[in-house]
LOLOLO-794879 format. One line per 8 residues: number of its first residue (from 1); their letters; for each residue z, x, y of C-alpha. Coordinates in nm, 3 decimals, m for minus. Each point is the difference from the previous one (the first is absolute). Layout:
BEGIN
NUM) A) Z X Y | ...
end
This chain:
BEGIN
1) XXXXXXXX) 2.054 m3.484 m6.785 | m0.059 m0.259 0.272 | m0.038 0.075 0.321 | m0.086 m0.203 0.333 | m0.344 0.025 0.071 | 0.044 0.051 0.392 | 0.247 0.286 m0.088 | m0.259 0.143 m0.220
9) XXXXXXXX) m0.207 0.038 0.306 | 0.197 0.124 0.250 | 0.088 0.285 m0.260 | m0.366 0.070 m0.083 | m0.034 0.002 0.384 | 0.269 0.243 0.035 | m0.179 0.162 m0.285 | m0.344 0.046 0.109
17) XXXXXXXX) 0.027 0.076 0.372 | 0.296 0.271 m0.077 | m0.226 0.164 m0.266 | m0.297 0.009 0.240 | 0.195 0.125 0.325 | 0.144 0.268 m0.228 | m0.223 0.073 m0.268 | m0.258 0.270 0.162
25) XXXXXXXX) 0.299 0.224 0.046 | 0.157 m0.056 m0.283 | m0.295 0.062 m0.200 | m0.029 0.373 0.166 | 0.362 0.011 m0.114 | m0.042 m0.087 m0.367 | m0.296 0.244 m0.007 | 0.140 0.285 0.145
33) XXXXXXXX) 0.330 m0.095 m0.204 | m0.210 0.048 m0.292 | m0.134 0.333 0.094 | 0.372 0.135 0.148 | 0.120 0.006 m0.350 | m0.246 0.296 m0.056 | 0.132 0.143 0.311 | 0.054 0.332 m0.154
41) XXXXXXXX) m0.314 0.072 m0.130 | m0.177 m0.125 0.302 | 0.165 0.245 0.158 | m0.057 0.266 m0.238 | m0.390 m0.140 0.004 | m0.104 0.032 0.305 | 0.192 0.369 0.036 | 0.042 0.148 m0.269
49) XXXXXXXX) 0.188 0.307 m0.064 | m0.115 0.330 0.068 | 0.132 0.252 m0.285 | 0.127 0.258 0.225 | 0.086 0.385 m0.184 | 0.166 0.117 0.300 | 0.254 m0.244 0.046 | 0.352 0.030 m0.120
57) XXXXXXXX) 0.149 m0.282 m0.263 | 0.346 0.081 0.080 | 0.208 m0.275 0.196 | 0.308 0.260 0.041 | m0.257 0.248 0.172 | m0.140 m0.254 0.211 | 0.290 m0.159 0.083 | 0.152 0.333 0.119
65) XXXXXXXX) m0.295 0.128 0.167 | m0.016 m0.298 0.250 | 0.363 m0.008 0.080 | 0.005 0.391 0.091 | m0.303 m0.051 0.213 | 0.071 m0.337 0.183 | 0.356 0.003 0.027 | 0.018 m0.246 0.241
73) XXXXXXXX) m0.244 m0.300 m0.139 | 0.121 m0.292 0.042 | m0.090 m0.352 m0.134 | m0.071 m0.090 m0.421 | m0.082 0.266 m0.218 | m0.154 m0.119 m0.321 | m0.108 0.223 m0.256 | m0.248 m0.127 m0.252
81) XXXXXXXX) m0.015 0.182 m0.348 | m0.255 0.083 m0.183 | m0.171 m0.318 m0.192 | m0.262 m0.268 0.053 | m0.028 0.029 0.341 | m0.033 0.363 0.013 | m0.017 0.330 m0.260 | 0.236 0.159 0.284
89) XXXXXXXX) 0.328 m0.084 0.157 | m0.069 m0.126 0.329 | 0.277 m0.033 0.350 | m0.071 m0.263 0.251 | 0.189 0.006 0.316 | 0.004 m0.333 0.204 | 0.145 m0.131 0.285 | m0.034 m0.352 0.198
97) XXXXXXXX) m0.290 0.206 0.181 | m0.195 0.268 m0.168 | m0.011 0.152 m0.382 | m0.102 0.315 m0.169 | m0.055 0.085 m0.366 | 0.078 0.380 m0.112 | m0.122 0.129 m0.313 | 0.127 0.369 m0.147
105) XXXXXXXX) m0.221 0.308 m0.044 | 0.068 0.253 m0.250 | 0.067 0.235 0.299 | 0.293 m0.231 0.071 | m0.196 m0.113 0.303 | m0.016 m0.378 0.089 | m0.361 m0.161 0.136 | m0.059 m0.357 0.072
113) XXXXXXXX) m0.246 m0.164 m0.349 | m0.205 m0.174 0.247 | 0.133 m0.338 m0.147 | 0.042 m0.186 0.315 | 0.223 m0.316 0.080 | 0.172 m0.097 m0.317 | m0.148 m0.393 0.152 | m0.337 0.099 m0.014
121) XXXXXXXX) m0.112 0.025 m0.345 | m0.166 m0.242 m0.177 | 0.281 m0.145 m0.234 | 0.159 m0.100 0.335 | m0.305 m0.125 0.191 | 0.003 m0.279 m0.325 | 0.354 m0.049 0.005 | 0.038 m0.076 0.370
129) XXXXXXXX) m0.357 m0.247 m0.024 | 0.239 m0.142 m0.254 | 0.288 m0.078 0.234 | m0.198 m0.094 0.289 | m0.229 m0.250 m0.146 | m0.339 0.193 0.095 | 0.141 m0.035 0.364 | m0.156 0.236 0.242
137) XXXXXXXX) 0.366 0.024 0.159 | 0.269 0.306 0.006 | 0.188 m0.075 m0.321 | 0.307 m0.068 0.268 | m0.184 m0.302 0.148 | m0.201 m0.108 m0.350 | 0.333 m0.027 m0.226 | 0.145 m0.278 0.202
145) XXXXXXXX) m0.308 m0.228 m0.018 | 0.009 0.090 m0.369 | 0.333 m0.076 m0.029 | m0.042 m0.350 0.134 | m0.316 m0.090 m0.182 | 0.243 0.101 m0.286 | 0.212 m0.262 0.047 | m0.247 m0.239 0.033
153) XXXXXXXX) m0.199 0.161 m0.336 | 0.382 m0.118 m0.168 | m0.065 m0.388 0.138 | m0.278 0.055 m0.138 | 0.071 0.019 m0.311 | 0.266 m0.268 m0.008 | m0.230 m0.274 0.102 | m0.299 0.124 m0.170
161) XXXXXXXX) 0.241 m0.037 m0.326 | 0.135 m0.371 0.125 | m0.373 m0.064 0.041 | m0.088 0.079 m0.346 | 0.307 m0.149 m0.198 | m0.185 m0.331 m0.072 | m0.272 0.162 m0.203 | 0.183 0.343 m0.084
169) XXXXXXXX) 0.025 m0.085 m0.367 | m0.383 m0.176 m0.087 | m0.208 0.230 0.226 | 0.236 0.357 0.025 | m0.236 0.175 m0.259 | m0.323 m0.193 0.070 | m0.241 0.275 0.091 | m0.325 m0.237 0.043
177) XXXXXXXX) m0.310 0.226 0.109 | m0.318 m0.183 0.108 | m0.178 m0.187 0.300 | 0.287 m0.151 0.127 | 0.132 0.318 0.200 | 0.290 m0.154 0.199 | 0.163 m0.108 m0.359 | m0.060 0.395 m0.113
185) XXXXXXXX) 0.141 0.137 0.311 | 0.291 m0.264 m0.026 | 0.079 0.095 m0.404 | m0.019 0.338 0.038 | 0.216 0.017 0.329 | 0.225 m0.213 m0.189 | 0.054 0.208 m0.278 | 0.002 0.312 0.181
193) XXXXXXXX) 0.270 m0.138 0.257 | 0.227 m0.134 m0.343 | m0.009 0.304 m0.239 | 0.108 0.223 0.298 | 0.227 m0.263 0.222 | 0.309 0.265 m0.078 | m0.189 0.337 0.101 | m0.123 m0.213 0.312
201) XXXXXXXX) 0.310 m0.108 0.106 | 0.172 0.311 m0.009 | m0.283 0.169 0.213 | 0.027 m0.228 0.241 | 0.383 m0.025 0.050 | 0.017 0.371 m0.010 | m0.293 0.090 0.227 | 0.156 m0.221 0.278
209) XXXXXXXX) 0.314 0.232 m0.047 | m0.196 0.261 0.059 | m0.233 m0.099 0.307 | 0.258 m0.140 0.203 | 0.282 0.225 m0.114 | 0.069 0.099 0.366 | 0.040 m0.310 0.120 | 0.237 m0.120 m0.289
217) XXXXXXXX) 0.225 0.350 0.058 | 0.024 m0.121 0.373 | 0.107 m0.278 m0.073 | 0.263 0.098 m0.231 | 0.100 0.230 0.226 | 0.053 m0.278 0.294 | 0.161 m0.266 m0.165 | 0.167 0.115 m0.349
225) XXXXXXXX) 0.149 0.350 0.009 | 0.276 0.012 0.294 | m0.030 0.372 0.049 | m0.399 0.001 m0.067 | m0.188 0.079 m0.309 | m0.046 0.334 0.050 | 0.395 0.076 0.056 | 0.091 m0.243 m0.290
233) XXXXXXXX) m0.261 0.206 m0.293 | 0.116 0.373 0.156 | 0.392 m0.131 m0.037 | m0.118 m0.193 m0.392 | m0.153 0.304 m0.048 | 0.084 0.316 m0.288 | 0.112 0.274 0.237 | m0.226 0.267 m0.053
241) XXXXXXXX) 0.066 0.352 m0.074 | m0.020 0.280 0.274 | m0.172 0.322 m0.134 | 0.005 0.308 0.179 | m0.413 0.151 m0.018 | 0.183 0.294 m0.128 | 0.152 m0.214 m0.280 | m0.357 m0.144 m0.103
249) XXXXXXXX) m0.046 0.020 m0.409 | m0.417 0.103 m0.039 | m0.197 m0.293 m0.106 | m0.090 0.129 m0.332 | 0.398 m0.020 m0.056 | 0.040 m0.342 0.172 | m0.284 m0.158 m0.190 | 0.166 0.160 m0.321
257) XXXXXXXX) 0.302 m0.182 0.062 | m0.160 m0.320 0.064 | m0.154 0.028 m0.319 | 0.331 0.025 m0.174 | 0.172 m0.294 0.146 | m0.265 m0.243 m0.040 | m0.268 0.138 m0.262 | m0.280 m0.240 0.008
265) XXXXXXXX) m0.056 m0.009 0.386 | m0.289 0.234 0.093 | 0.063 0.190 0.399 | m0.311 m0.004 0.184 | 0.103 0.065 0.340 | 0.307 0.167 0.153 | 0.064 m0.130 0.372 | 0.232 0.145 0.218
273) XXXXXXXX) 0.136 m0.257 0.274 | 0.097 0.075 0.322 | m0.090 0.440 0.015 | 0.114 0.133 0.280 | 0.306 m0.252 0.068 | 0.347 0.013 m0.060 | m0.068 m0.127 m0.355 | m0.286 0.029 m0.239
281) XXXXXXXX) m0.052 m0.216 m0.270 | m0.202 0.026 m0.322 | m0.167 m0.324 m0.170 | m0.163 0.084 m0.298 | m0.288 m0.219 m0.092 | m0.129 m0.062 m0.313 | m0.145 m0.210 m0.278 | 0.141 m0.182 m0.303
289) XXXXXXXX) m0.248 m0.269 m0.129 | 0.283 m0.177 m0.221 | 0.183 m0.131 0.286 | m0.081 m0.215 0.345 | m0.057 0.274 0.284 | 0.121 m0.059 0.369 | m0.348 0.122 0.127 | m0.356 m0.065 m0.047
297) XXXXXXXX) m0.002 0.279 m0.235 | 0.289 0.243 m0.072 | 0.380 m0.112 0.010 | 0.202 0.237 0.209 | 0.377 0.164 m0.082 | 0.276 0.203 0.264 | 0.095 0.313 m0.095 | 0.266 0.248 0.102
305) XXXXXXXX) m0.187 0.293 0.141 | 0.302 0.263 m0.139 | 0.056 m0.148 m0.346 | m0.332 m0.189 m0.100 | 0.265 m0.320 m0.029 | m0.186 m0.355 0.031 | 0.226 m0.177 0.190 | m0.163 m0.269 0.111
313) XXXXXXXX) m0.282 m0.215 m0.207 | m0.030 m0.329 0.201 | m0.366 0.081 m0.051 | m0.065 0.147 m0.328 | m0.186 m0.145 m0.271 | 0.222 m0.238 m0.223 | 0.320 m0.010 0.194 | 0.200 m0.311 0.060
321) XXXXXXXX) 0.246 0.109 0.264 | 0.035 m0.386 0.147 | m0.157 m0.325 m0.107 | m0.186 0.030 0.400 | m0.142 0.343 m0.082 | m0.120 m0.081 m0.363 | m0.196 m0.332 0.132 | m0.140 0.173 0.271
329) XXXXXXXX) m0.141 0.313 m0.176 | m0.075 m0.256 m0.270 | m0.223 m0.194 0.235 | m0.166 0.275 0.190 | m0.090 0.192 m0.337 | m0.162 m0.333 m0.110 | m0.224 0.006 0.311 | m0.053 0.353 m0.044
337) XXXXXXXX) m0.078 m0.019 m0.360 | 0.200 0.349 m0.035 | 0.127 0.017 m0.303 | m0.125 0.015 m0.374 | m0.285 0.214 0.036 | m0.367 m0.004 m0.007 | 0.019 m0.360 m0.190 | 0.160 m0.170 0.258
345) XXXXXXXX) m0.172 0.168 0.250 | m0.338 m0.145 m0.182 | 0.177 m0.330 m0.069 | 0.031 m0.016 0.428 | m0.362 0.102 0.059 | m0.111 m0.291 m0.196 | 0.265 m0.239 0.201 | m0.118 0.140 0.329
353) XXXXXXXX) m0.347 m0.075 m0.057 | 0.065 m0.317 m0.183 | 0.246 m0.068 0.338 | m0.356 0.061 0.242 | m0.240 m0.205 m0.252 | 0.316 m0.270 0.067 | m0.083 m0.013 0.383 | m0.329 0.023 m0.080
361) XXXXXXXX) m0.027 m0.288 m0.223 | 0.200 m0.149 0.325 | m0.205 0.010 0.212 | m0.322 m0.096 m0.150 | 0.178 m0.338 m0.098 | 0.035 m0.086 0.350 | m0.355 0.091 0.055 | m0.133 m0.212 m0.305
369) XXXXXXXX) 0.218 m0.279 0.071 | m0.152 m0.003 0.357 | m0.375 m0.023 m0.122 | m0.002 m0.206 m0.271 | m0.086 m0.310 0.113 | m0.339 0.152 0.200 | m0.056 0.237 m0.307 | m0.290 m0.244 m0.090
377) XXXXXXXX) m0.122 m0.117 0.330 | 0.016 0.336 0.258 | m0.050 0.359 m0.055 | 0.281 0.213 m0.081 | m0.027 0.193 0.347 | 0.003 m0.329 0.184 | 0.387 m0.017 m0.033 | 0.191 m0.073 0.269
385) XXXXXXXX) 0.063 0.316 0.205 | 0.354 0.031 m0.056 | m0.108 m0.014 m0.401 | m0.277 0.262 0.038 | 0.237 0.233 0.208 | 0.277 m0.017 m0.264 | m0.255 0.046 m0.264 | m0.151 0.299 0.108
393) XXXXXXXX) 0.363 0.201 0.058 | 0.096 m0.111 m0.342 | m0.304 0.177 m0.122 | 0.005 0.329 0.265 | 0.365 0.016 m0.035 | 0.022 m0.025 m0.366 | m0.277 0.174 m0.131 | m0.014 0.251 0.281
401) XXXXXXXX) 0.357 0.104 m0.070 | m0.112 0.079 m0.346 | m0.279 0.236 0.109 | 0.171 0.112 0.294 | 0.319 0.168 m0.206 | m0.233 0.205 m0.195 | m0.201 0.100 0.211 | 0.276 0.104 0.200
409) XXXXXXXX) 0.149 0.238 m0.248 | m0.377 0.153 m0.092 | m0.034 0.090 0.364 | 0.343 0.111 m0.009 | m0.101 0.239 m0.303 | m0.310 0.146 0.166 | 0.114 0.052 0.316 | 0.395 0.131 m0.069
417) XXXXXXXX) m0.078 0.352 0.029 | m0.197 0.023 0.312 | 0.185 m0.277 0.253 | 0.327 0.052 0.110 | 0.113 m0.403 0.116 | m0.110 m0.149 m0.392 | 0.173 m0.316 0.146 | m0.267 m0.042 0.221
425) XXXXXXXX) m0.282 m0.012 m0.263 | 0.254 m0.207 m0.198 | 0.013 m0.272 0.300 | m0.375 0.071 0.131 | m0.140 m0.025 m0.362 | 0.212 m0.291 m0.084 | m0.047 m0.213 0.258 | m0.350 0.045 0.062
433) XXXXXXXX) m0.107 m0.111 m0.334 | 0.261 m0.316 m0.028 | m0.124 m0.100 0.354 | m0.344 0.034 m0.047 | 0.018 m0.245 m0.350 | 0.152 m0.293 0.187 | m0.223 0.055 0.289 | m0.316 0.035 m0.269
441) XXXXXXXX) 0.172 m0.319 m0.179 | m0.019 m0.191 0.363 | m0.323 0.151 0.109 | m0.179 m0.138 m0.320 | 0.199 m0.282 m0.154 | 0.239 0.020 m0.297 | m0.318 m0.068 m0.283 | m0.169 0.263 0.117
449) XXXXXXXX) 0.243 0.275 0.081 | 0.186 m0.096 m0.321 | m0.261 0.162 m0.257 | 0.001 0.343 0.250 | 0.324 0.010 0.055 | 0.130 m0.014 m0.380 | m0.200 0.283 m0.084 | 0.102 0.207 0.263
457) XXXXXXXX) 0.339 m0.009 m0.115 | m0.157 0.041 m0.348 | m0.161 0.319 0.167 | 0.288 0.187 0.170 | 0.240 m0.057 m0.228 | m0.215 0.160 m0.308 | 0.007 0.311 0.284 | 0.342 0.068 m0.091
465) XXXXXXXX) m0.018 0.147 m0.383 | m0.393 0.073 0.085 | 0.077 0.219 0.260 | 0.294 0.189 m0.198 | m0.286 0.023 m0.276 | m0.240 0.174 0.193 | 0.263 0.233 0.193 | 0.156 0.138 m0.354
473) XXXXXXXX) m0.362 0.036 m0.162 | m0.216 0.136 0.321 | 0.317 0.102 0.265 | m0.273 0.247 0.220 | m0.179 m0.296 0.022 | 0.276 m0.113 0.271 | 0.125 0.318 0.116 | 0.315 m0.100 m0.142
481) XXXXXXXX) 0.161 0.216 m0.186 | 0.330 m0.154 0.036 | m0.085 m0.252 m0.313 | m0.160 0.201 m0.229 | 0.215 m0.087 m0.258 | 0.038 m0.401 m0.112 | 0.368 m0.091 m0.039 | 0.081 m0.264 m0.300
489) XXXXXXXX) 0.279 m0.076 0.214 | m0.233 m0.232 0.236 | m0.173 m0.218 m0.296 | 0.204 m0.279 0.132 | m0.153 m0.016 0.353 | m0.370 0.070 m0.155 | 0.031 m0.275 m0.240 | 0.166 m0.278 0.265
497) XXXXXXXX) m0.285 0.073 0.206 | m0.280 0.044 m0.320 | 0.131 m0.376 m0.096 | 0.036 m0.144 0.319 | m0.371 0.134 0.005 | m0.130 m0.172 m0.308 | 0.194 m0.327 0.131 | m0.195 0.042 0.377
505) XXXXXXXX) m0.319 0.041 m0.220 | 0.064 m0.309 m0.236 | 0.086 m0.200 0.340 | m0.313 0.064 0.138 | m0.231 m0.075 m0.297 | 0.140 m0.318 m0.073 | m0.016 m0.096 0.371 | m0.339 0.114 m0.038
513) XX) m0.066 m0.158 m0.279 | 0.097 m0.354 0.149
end
């Protein structure tokens, strides 16, 4: 295909400086993408259940218990059953302001679990670096910026793809590895940015939804719906049921039913909307890994509090209620990866990571294309300043995100049962490492931070499964005795971070090794 060669430039233009405003941040986002699909057992991880003989494993009890002695709560109930997350039911009652978790005693007496803010565990420290880009902003302020740099990750794409047209069919698979580093950098960012071109483009379309979701609604709300958005969706709405509290079927009974209209779906959490009001309303959230889900990891179903009825599944897995609803469920399950199971969920780990080593890759072209031509004449750290600046943050940034996040979640480990704010030794622990590698990497020069650097993140992420090791076999050894018993259930997690280890290691030999 022939195309002008002025045209070609401006896109490659486009191209590079797009990739380098955005690709730091979008890096982080790739990375901590990666991880966010083990959500669940980085949660479970870092705070592991307790096995607890005096608490009560029935939902009807509980349930009863807490309405008899808070009549008046107010605000979203959710029970959580019995499963991964915990060996015992579990009630959470939020608000816009405060929340409280109530677990059930034998005696019929409710205590408080000591679990703390449902935001500050570990699975959601990862999934919020993951929508904010690394930012060290309020997710509120942080999801905008990652919105736009979303939009301009999507053109992108499009010109990187006009850019490579020309040569997309001789050089697509050419992987050539040798002196020449700009044309390895450029094949293997090629290849990587071709293979996954559909996975990328849906991330990016999607995430913009998502970061600047408030600003889209408010503008729907000013200049297409007459009566506002919010009046038009209540009056498009399924009128929901009202259920007198005295009315109420038990869980156990409402989960039953559930089970009976719609077999396959598994109910992990029962939520009642709106306690306390003139209407409550239960959403029943659960998992079927057949189908697309409406959230990141459960879909969710309405159901009549008096008959067990689901009357309204504009958000259950597999439903096709409008063409609208089907695409969009369709396209956030894609970015979510939630459905099909532990395959997929492996399958997005790999695109995640492969997505970071993308930017990467990026990055590193601009750099090599910018010292080429006094490669044989000046030293490397004689670059222009601009060069060495951009150089050293692609190193911290990248590479001290990768030892950062583990290091993160093993101080999150150690120090879970004796701190009460974990989200500050998330953010302190974090932070501290990723700032001190690009400050290292500017302090000392890219060459020789590079070596140090790689096997740091070579060191902390072999921490992970080393430090699970050593707590199973010798737990008195860390006055732990919350994980004296190894779980199967977290051999994902281990092994990302025992491979990601060996591929740290292998890094830094061959950088050592010239």
């Amino acid at each position: 295909m022939k195309i002008n060669a002025q045209t070609l430039r401006d896109y490659l233009a486009v191209h590079s400086w797009v990739g380098i405003v955005c690709g730091l941040l979008l890096f982080i986002a790739f990375y901590a993408g990666a991880f966010s699909m083990l959500e669940p057992e980085i949660r479970r991880w870092t705070q592991p259940a307790v096995s607890k003989v005096d608490v009560s494993h029935d939902p009807d009890q509980m349930l009863r218990q807490f309405l008899e002695q808070h009549p008046d709560a107010k605000g979203r109930l959710s029970l959580r059953l019995a499963g991964a997350d915990s060996e015992t039911p579990l009630l959470r009652l939020s608000s816009r302001d405060s929340e409280q978790w109530f677990e059930l005693q034998r005696d019929g007496k409710l205590r408080d679990p000591g679990i703390g803010k449902e935001e500050d565990n570990s699975g959601n420290f990862v999934d919020y670096l993951h929508r904010k880009g690394g930012l060290p902003l309020p997710l509120e302020w942080a999801e905008p910026v990652i919105g736009v740099v979303s939009l301009l990750y999507a053109l992108a794409l499009v010109s990187g793809v006009v850019v490579l047209l020309p040569s997309l069919v001789k050089d697509l698979f050419y992987l050539r590895i040798g002196p020449n580093l700009k044309r390895m950098w450029l094949d293997l960012h090629n290849l990587l940015g071709v293979a996954s071109l559909p996975f990328h483009i849906v991330i990016a379309l999607s995430a913009a939804v998502f970061g600047l979701h408030d600003w889209i609604y408010a503008a729907q709300d000013k200049f297409i719906y007459r009566d506002g958005l919010q009046a038009t969706v209540q009056r498009d709405s399924i009128k929901h049921p009202q259920v007198e509290r005295e009315q109420w079927l038990p869980p156990s009974v409402l989960i039953s039913k559930v089970r009976e209209q719609v077999p396959d779906f598994e109910p992990q959490t029962l939520d009642y909307v709106g306690l306390g009001g003139k209407r409550t309303l239960l959403l029943v959230a659960g998992s079927d890994d057949r189908h697309f889900k409406r959230g990141a990891q459960y879909g969710f179903a309405f159901v009549d509090l008096g008959t067990g009825r689901i009357y309204d599944r504009i958000y259950f897995p597999g439903e096709k209620s409008s063409a609208l609803g089907a695409s969009l469920v369709s396209f956030f399950s894609l970015h979510f990866g939630s459905f099909g199971g532990n395959p997929v969920r492996v399958l997005y780990i790999l695109l995640g990571l492969s997505g970071a080593l993308l930017f990467y890759t990026g990055n590193l072209l601009w750099i090599e294309t910018r010292t080429k031509r006094m490669r044989k004449t000046r030293a490397i750290e004689e670059r222009p300043r601009h060069v060495r600046i951009m150089s050293g943050a692609t190193l911290g940034v990248c590479v001290g995100c990768a030892a950062a996040l583990p290091t993160a979640l093993v101080a999150s480990r150690l120090f879970a049962p004796h701190v009460v704010d974990i989200n500050s030794v998330h953010q302190g622990v974090f932070y501290a490492v990723l700032f001190g590698c690009v400050a290292w990497a500017w302090r000392v020069g890219t060459q020789r931070a590079a070596g140090a650097l790689l096997w740091l993140a070579a060191a902390c992420n072999a921490l992970v499964p080393l430090l699970a090791v050593l707590q199973s076999a010798a737990p008195m050894l860390f006055s732990a005795p919350l994980y004296k018993t190894y779980q199967p259930s977290f051999v994902l997690l281990e092994g990302l971070c025992a491979l990601l280890a060996l591929f740290f290691g292998w890094l830094a030999l061959r950088h050592r090794w010239g």
